[in-house]
Backbone as ProteinMPNN parsed JSONL, in Angstrom:
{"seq_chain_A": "XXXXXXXXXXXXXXXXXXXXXXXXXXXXXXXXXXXXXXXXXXXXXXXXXXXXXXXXXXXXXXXXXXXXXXXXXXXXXXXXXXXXXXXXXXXXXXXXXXXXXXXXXXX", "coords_chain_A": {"N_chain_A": [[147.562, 105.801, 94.086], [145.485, 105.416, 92.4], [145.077, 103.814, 90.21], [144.179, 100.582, 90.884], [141.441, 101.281, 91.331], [140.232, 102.005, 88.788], [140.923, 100.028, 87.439], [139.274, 98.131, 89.209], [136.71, 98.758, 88.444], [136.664, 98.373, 85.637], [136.922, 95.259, 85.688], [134.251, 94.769, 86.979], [132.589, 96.374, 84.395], [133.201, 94.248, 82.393], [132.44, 91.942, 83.95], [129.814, 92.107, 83.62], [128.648, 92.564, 81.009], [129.725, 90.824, 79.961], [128.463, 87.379, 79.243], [128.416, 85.445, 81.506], [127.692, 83.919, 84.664], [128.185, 85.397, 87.054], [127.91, 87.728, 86.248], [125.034, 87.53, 85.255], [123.907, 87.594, 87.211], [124.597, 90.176, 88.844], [123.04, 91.623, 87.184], [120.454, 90.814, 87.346], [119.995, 91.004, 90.729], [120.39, 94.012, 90.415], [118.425, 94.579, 88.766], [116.4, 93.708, 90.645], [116.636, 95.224, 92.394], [115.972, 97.695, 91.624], [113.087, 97.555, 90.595], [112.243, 96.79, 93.211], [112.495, 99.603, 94.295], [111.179, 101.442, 92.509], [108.7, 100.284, 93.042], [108.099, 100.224, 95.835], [107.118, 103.112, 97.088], [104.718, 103.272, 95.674], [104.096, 101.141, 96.937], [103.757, 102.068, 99.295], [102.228, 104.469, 99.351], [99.056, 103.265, 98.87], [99.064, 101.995, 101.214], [98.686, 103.737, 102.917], [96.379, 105.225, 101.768], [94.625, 102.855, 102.129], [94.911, 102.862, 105.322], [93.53, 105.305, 105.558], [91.27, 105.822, 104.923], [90.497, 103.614, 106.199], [89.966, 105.183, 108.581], [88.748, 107.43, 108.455], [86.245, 105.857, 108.247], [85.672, 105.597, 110.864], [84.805, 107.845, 111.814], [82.717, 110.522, 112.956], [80.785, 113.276, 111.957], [80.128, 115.877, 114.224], [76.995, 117.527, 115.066], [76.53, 120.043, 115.901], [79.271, 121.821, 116.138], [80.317, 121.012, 113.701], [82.579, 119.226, 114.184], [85.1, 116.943, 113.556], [84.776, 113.618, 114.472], [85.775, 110.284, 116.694], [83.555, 108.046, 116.272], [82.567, 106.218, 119.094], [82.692, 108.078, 121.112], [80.939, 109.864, 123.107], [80.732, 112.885, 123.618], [81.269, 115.804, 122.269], [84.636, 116.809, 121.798], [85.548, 119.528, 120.756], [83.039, 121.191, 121.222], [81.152, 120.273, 122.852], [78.783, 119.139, 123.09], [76.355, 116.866, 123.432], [76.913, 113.778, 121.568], [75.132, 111.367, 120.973], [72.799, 109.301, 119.746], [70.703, 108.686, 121.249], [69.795, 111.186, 122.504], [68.833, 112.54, 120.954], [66.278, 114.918, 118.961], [64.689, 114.242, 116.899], [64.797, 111.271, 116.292], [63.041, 109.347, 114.908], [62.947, 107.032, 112.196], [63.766, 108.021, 108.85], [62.291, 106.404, 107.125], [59.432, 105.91, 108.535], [58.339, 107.95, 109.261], [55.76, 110.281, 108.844], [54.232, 112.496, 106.774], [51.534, 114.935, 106.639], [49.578, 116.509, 104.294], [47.529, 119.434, 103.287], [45.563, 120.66, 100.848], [44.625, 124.026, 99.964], [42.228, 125.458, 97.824], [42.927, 128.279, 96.148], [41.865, 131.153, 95.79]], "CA_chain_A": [[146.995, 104.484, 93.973], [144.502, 105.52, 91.636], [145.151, 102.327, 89.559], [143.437, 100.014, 91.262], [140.193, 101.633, 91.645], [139.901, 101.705, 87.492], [140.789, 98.058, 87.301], [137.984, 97.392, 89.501], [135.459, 99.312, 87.377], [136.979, 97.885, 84.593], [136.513, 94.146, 86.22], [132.851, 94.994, 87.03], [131.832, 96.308, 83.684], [133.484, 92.925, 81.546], [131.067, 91.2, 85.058], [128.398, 92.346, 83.629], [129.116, 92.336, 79.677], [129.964, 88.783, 79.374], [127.316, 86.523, 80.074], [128.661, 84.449, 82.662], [126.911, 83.859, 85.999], [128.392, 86.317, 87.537], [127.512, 88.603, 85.497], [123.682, 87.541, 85.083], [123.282, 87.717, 88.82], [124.587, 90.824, 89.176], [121.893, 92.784, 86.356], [119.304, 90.714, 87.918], [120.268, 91.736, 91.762], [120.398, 95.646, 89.909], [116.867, 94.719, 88.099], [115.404, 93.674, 91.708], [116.494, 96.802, 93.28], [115.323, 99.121, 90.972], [111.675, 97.099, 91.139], [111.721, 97.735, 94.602], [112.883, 101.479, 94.343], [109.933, 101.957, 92.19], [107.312, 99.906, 93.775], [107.843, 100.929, 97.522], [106.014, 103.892, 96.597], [103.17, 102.617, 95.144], [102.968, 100.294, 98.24], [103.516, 102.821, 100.717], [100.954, 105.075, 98.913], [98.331, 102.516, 98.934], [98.742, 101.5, 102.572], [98.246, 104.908, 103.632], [95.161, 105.522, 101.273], [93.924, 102.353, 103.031], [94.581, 103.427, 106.344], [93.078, 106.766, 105.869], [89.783, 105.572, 104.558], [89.648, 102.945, 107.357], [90.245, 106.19, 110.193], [87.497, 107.87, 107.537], [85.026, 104.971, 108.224], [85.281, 105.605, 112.071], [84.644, 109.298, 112.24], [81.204, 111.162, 112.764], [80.38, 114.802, 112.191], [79.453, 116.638, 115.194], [76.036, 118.556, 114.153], [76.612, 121.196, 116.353], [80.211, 122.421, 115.693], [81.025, 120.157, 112.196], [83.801, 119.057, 113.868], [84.973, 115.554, 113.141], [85.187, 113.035, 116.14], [85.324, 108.973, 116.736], [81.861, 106.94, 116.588], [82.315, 106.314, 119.79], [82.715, 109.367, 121.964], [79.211, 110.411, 123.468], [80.498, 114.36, 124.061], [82.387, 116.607, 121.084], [85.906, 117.508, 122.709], [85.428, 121.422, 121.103], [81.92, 122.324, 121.969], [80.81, 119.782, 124.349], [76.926, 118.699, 122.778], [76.019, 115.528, 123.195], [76.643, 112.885, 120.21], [74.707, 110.214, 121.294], [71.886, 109.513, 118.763], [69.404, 108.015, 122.065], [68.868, 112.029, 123.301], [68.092, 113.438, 119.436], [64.924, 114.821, 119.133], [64.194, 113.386, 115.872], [65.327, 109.666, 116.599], [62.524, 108.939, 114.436], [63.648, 106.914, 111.218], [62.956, 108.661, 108.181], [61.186, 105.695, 106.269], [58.447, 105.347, 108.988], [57.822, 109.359, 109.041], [54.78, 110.791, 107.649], [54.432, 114.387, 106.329], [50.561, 115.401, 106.06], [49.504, 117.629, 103.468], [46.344, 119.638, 102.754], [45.768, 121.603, 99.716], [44.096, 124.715, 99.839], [42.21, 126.485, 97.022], [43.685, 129.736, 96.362], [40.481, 132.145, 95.308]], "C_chain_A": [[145.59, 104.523, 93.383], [143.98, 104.201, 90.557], [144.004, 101.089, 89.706], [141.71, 100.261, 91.278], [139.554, 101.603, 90.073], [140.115, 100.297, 87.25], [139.615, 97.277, 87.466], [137.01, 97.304, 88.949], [135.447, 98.421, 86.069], [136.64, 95.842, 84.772], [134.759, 94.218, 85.99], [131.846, 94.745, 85.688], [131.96, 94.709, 82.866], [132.519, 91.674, 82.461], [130.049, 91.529, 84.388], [127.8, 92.58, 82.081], [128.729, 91.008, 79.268], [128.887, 87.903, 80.26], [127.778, 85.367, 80.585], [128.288, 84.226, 83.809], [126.994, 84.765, 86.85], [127.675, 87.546, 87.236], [125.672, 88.925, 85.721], [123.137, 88.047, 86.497], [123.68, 89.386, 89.436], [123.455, 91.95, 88.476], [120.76, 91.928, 87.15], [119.472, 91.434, 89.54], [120.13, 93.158, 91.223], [118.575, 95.372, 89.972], [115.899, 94.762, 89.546], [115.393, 94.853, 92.476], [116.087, 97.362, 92.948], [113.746, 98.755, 91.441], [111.535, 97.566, 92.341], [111.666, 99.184, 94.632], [111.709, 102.0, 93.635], [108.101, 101.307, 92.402], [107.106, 100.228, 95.171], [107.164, 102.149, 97.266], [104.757, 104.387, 96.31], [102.601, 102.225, 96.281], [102.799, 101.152, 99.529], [102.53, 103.848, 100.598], [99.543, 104.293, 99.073], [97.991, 102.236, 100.317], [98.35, 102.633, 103.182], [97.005, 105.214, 103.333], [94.358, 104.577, 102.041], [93.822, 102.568, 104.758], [93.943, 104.543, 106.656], [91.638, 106.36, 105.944], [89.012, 104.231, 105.701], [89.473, 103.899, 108.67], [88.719, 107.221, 109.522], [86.373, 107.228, 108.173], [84.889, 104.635, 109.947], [84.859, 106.728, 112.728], [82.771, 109.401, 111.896], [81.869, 112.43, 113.025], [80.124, 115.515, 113.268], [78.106, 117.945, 114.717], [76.077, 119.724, 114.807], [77.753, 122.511, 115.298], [80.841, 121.923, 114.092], [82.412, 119.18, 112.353], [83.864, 116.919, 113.627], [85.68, 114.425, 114.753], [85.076, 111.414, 115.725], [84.023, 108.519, 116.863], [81.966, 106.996, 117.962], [82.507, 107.044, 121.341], [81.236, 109.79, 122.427], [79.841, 111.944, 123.616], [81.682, 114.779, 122.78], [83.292, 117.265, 122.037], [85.853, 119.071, 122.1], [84.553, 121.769, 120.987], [81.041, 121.756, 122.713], [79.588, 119.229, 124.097], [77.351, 117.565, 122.507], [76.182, 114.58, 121.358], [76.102, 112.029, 120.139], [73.303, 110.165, 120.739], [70.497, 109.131, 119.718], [68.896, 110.028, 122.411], [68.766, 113.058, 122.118], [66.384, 113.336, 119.216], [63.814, 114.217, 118.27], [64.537, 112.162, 115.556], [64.342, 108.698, 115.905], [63.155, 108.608, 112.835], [63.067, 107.433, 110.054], [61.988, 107.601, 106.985], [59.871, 105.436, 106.759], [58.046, 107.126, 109.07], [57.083, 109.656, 108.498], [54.874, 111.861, 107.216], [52.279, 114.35, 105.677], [50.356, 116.635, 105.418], [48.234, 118.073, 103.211], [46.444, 120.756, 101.583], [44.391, 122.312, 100.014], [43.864, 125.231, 98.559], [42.498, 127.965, 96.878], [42.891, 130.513, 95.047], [40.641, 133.433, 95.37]], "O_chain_A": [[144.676, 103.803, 93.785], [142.847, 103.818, 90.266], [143.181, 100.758, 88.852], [140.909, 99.327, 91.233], [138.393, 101.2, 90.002], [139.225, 99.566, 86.817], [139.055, 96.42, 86.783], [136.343, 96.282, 88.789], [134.454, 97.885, 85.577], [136.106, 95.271, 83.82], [134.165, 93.786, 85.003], [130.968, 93.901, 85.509], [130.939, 94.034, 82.733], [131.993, 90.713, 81.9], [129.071, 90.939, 84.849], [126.591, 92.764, 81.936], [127.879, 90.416, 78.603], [128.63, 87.823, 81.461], [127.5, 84.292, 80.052], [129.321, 84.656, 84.32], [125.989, 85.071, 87.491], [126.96, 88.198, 87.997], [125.123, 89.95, 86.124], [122.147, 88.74, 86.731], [123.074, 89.782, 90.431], [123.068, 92.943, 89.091], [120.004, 92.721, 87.709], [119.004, 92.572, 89.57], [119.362, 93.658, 92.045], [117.75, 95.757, 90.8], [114.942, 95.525, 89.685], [114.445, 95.376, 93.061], [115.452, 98.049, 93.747], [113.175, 99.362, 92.347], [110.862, 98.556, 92.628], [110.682, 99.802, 95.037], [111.185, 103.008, 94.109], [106.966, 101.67, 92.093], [105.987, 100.484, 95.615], [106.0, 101.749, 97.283], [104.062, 105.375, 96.548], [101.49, 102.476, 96.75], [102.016, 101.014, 100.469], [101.936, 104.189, 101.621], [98.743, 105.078, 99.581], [96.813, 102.215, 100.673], [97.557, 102.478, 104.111], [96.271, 105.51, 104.276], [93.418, 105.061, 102.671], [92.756, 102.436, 105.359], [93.742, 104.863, 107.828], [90.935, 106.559, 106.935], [87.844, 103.943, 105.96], [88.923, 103.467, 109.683], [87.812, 107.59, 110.269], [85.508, 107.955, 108.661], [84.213, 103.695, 110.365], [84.573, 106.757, 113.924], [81.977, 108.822, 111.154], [82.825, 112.754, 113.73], [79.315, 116.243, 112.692], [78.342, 119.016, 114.156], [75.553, 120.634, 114.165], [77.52, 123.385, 114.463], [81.744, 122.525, 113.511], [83.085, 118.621, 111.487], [83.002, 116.041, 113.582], [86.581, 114.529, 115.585], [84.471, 111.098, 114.701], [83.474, 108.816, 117.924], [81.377, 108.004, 118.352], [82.444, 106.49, 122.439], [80.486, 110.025, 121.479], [78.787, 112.514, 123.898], [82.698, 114.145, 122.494], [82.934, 118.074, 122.894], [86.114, 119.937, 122.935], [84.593, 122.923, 120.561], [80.165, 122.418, 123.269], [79.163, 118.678, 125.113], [78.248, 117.17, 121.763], [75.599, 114.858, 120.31], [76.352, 111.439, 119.088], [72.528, 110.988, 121.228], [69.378, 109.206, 119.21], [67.69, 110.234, 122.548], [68.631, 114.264, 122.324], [65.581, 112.404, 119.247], [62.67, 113.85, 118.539], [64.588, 111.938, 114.346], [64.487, 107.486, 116.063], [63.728, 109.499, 112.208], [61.837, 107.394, 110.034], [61.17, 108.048, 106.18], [59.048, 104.909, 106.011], [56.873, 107.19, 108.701], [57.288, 109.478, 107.297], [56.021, 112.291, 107.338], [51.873, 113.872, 104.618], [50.831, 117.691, 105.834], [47.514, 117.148, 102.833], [47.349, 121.587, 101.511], [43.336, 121.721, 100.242], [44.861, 125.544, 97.908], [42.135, 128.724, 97.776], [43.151, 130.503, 93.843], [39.721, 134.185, 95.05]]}, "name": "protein", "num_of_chains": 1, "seq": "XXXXXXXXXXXXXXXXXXXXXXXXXXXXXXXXXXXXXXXXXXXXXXXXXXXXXXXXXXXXXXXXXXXXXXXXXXXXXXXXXXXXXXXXXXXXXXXXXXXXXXXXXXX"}
């Protein structure tokens, strides 16, 4: 009963040949799938790049160990030093900082 199954094919392609409604709706239905098949991709690439760079924009350094931790954690889970910018010893901002200088002659 092989028969049948070429008929169908054979149905299909003359569906999709002859421009009759049938027909049109089935290359467009094709055309929309493919669009999707090659834009899911894109969008699922994108959403990830944006989620990364918003998990990016919540992390701090740890100056001890380098490691990378949430903003708001006060202690680094692998080496334990404080992150909390109130008990840094230089909590001074660097635009109000002075730096004096004297110049010596060198005789």
């Amino acid at each position: 009963m092989t028969r049948p199954s070429y008929l169908l094919w054979f149905a299909l392609i003359i569906l999709v040949l002859l421009p009759t409604a049938a027909g049109r709706f089935l290359l467009d239905l094709a055309g929309g799938l493919l669009l999707v098949l090659f834009a899911l991709p894109l969008l699922v690439t994108g959403f990830g790049w944006l989620g990364w760079r918003f998990l990016q924009s919540r992390m701090v350094q740890c100056d001890t160990c380098g490691a990378s931790v949430i903003k708001d954690s006060l202690q680094c889970p692998i080496c334990g030093s404080n992150l909390s910018k109130e008990d840094k010893a230089s909590s001074i901002p660097a635009s109000s900082a002075t730096i004096d200088i004297t110049a010596k002659d060198a005789d």
